[in-house]
VOGU-3710 file (C-alpha; in Angstrom, 3 decimals, decimal comma):
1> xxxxxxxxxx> 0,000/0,000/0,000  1,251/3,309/0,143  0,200/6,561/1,048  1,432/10,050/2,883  0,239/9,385/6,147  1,689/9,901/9,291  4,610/7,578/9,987  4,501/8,642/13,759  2,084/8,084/16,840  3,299/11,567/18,379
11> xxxxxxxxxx> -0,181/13,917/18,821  1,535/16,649/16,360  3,013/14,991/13,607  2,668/15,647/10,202  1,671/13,714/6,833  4,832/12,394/5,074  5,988/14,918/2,636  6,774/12,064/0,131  5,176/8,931/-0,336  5,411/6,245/1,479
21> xxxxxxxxxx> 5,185/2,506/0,382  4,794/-0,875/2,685  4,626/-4,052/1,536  1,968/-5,731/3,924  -0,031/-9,267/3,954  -3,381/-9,746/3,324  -4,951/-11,639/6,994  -7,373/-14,141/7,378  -11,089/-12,622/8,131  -10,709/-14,050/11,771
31> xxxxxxxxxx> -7,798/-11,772/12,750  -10,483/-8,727/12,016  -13,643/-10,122/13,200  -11,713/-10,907/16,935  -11,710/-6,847/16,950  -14,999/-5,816/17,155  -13,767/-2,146/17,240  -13,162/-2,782/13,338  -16,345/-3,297/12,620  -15,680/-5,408/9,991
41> xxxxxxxxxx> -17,309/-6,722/6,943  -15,539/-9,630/5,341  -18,021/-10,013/2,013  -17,131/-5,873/1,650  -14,030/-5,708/3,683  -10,409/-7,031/3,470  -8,359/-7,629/6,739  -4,881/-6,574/5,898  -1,435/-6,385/8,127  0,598/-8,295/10,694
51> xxxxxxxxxx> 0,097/-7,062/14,267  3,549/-8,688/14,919  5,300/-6,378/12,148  3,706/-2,932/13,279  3,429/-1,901/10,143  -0,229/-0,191/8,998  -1,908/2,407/7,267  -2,173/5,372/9,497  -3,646/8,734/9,829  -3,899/10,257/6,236
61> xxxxxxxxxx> -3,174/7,462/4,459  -7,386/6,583/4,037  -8,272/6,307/0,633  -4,559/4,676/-0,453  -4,240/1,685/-2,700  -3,802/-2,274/-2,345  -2,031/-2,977/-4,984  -1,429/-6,915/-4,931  0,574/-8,097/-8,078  -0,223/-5,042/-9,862
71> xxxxxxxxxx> -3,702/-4,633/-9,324  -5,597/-2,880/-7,555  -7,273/-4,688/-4,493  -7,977/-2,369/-1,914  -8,931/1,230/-0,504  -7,746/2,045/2,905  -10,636/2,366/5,194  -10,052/2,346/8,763  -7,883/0,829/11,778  -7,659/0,555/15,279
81> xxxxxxxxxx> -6,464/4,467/15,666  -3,288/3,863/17,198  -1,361/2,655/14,040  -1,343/-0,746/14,738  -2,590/-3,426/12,665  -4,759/-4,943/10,972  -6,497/-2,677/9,402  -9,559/-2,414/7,013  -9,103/-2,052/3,417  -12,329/-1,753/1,529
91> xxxxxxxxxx> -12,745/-4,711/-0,872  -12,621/-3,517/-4,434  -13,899/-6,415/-6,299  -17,150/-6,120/-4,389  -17,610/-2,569/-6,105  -16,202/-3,554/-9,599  -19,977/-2,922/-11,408  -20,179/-0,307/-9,525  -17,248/1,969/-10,663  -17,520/0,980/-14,111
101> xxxxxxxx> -21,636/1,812/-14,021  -20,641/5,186/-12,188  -17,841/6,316/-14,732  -19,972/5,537/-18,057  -22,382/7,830/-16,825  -19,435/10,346/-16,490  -18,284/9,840/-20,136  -19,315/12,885/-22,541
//
């Protein structure tokens, strides 16, 4: 994923002024449904990061890429608020008709 979030937890620090890239592993739906402060949605939702790694989206970064093997995946959603992981990336594939219904009617 990458994005120009915060790469620190202190209260006043700023969004990366260049971008930032992580390489981070898409989780089994149980690691995100034993958080119930994800509120997560596996049909619409993908679990993504290794709590063990502390590596995770983090403020700023919402609305960032998944790109897995050169394709786009996921959208950064939301976390647990305090950078650690897993987080919630929104499940693209789920919203596939969608986009493409949504940017026909934006054609000329």
């Amino acid at each position: 994923m990458a994005g120009w979030g915060q790469t620190s937890i202190k209260t006043n620090a700023q969004p990366s002024p260049t971008l930032q890239e992580v390489e981070l592993t898409v989780m089994g739906k149980s690691m995100c449904l034993s958080r119930p402060y994800l509120h997560y949605v596996p049909s619409r939702m993908l679990c993504v990061g290794e709590p063990q790694e502390r590596k995770a989206p983090f403020l700023g970064d919402s609305g960032g890429p998944l790109v897995c093997d050169g394709k786009a995946q996921g959208i950064v959603s939301h976390g647990s608020g305090d950078g650690s992981a897993p987080s919630v990336f929104t499940r693209l594939s789920k919203y596939v008709c969608w986009i493409k219904k949504t940017l026909r009617k934006l054609k000329p």
